[in-house]
C-alpha positions as CSV (number, residue, x, y, z in Angstrom):
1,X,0.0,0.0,0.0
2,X,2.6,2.6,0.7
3,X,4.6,1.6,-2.4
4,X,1.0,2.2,-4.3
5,X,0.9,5.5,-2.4
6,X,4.2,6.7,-3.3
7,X,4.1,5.9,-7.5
8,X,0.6,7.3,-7.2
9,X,2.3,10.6,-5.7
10,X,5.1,10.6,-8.4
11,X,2.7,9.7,-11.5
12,X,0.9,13.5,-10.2
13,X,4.0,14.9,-11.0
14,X,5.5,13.6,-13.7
15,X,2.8,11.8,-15.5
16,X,5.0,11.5,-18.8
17,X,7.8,10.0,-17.4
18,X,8.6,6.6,-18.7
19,X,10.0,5.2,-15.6
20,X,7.1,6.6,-13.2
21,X,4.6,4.7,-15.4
22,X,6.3,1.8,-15.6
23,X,6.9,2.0,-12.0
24,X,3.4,2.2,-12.0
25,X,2.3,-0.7,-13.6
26,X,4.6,-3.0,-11.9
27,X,3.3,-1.8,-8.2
28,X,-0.1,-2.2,-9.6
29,X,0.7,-6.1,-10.7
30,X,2.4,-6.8,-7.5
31,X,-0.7,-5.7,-5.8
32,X,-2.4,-8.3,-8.1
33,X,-4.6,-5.7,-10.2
34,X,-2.8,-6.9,-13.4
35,X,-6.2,-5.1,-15.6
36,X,-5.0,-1.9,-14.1
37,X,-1.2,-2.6,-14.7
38,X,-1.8,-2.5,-18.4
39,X,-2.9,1.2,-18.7
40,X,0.4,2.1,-17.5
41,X,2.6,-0.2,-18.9
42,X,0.8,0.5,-22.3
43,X,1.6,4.4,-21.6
44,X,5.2,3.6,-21.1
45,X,5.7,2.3,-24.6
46,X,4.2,4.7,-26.2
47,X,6.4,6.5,-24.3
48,X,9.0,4.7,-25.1
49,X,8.7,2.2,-27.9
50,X,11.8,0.3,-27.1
51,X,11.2,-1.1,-24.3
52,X,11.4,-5.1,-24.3
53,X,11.3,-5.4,-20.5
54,X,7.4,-3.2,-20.1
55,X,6.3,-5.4,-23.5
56,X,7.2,-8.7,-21.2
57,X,5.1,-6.7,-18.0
58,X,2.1,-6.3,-20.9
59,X,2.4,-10.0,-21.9
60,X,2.6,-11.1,-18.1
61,X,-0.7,-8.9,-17.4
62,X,-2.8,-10.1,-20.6
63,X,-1.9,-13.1,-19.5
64,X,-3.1,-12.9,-15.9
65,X,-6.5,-11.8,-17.3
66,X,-7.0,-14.5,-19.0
67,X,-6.3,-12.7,-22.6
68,X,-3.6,-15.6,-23.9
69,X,-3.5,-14.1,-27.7
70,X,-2.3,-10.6,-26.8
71,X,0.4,-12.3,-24.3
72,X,1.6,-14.1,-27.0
73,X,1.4,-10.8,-29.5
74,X,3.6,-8.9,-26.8
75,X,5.8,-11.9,-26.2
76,X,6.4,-12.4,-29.8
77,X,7.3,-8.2,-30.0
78,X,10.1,-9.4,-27.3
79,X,11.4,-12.3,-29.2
80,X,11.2,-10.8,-32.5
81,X,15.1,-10.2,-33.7
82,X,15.7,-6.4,-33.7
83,X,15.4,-5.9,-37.4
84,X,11.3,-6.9,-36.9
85,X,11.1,-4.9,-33.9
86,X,9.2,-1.7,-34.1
87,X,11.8,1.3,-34.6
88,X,9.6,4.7,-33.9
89,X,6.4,5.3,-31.9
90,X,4.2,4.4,-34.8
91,X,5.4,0.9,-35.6
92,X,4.9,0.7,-32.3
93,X,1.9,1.8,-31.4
94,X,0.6,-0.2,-34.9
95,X,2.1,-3.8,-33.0
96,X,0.2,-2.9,-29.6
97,X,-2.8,-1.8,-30.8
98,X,-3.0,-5.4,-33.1
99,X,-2.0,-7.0,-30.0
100,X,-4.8,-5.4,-27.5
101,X,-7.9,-5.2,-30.9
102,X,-9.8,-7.9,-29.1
103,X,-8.9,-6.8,-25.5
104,X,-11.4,-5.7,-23.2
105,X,-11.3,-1.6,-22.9
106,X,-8.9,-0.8,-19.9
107,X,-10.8,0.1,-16.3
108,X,-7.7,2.5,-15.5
109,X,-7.1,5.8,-17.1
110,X,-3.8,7.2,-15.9
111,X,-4.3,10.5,-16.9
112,X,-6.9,10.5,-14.2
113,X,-4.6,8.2,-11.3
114,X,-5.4,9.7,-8.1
Protein backbone atom coordinates (compact mmCIF):
# COMPACT_ATOMS: atom_id res chain seq x y z
CA UNK A 1 0.00 0.00 0.00
CA UNK A 2 2.59 2.64 0.66
CA UNK A 3 4.58 1.58 -2.37
CA UNK A 4 0.99 2.20 -4.28
CA UNK A 5 0.87 5.47 -2.39
CA UNK A 6 4.18 6.69 -3.27
CA UNK A 7 4.05 5.92 -7.48
CA UNK A 8 0.61 7.33 -7.18
CA UNK A 9 2.35 10.63 -5.69
CA UNK A 10 5.13 10.58 -8.43
CA UNK A 11 2.74 9.65 -11.50
CA UNK A 12 0.95 13.50 -10.20
CA UNK A 13 4.01 14.94 -11.02
CA UNK A 14 5.55 13.58 -13.71
CA UNK A 15 2.77 11.75 -15.54
CA UNK A 16 4.96 11.55 -18.78
CA UNK A 17 7.84 9.97 -17.37
CA UNK A 18 8.59 6.61 -18.71
CA UNK A 19 9.96 5.23 -15.65
CA UNK A 20 7.12 6.57 -13.22
CA UNK A 21 4.56 4.75 -15.38
CA UNK A 22 6.29 1.79 -15.59
CA UNK A 23 6.90 1.99 -12.04
CA UNK A 24 3.41 2.22 -11.96
CA UNK A 25 2.30 -0.68 -13.60
CA UNK A 26 4.58 -2.96 -11.85
CA UNK A 27 3.30 -1.84 -8.20
CA UNK A 28 -0.07 -2.24 -9.61
CA UNK A 29 0.72 -6.10 -10.73
CA UNK A 30 2.42 -6.79 -7.51
CA UNK A 31 -0.75 -5.69 -5.81
CA UNK A 32 -2.39 -8.32 -8.06
CA UNK A 33 -4.65 -5.70 -10.22
CA UNK A 34 -2.79 -6.95 -13.42
CA UNK A 35 -6.19 -5.06 -15.65
CA UNK A 36 -5.04 -1.89 -14.12
CA UNK A 37 -1.17 -2.58 -14.72
CA UNK A 38 -1.84 -2.47 -18.40
CA UNK A 39 -2.86 1.23 -18.74
CA UNK A 40 0.42 2.06 -17.51
CA UNK A 41 2.58 -0.16 -18.92
CA UNK A 42 0.80 0.53 -22.29
CA UNK A 43 1.62 4.39 -21.60
CA UNK A 44 5.24 3.61 -21.14
CA UNK A 45 5.75 2.27 -24.57
CA UNK A 46 4.24 4.65 -26.22
CA UNK A 47 6.39 6.50 -24.26
CA UNK A 48 9.04 4.75 -25.05
CA UNK A 49 8.73 2.24 -27.88
CA UNK A 50 11.78 0.28 -27.06
CA UNK A 51 11.21 -1.10 -24.31
CA UNK A 52 11.42 -5.10 -24.31
CA UNK A 53 11.31 -5.35 -20.47
CA UNK A 54 7.44 -3.16 -20.09
CA UNK A 55 6.32 -5.38 -23.50
CA UNK A 56 7.17 -8.71 -21.18
CA UNK A 57 5.14 -6.73 -18.02
CA UNK A 58 2.11 -6.28 -20.85
CA UNK A 59 2.43 -9.97 -21.86
CA UNK A 60 2.62 -11.10 -18.05
CA UNK A 61 -0.73 -8.85 -17.37
CA UNK A 62 -2.77 -10.06 -20.62
CA UNK A 63 -1.91 -13.11 -19.51
CA UNK A 64 -3.14 -12.86 -15.91
CA UNK A 65 -6.52 -11.78 -17.32
CA UNK A 66 -7.02 -14.53 -18.97
CA UNK A 67 -6.27 -12.73 -22.63
CA UNK A 68 -3.59 -15.61 -23.85
CA UNK A 69 -3.49 -14.12 -27.73
CA UNK A 70 -2.33 -10.59 -26.76
CA UNK A 71 0.41 -12.26 -24.33
CA UNK A 72 1.57 -14.06 -27.04
CA UNK A 73 1.39 -10.82 -29.52
CA UNK A 74 3.61 -8.86 -26.78
CA UNK A 75 5.75 -11.86 -26.20
CA UNK A 76 6.39 -12.38 -29.77
CA UNK A 77 7.34 -8.21 -29.98
CA UNK A 78 10.10 -9.45 -27.34
CA UNK A 79 11.39 -12.29 -29.17
CA UNK A 80 11.24 -10.83 -32.47
CA UNK A 81 15.10 -10.17 -33.71
CA UNK A 82 15.66 -6.38 -33.73
CA UNK A 83 15.37 -5.89 -37.41
CA UNK A 84 11.28 -6.93 -36.90
CA UNK A 85 11.05 -4.93 -33.91
CA UNK A 86 9.21 -1.73 -34.14
CA UNK A 87 11.80 1.30 -34.55
CA UNK A 88 9.55 4.68 -33.90
CA UNK A 89 6.41 5.34 -31.90
CA UNK A 90 4.20 4.39 -34.79
CA UNK A 91 5.37 0.88 -35.65
CA UNK A 92 4.86 0.68 -32.28
CA UNK A 93 1.86 1.75 -31.35
CA UNK A 94 0.58 -0.24 -34.90
CA UNK A 95 2.11 -3.76 -32.97
CA UNK A 96 0.20 -2.86 -29.64
CA UNK A 97 -2.83 -1.83 -30.82
CA UNK A 98 -2.96 -5.36 -33.07
CA UNK A 99 -2.02 -7.03 -30.04
CA UNK A 100 -4.79 -5.40 -27.46
CA UNK A 101 -7.95 -5.25 -30.86
CA UNK A 102 -9.75 -7.92 -29.08
CA UNK A 103 -8.90 -6.83 -25.47
CA UNK A 104 -11.37 -5.74 -23.17
CA UNK A 105 -11.26 -1.61 -22.88
CA UNK A 106 -8.87 -0.82 -19.92
CA UNK A 107 -10.80 0.12 -16.28
CA UNK A 108 -7.71 2.54 -15.49
CA UNK A 109 -7.11 5.78 -17.14
CA UNK A 110 -3.81 7.19 -15.86
CA UNK A 111 -4.27 10.47 -16.87
CA UNK A 112 -6.93 10.48 -14.17
CA UNK A 113 -4.55 8.18 -11.30
CA UNK A 114 -5.36 9.71 -8.14
Amino acid sequence: ELALERIQRAFEIAPSDVEVCDSYGQVLLKCERPKEAIAFFERALRLSPQRNETRKMLAECYAAIGQPKISEAYQALVSAPAAESPTNDSASEEAATAATKSAEPSETNPEKAE
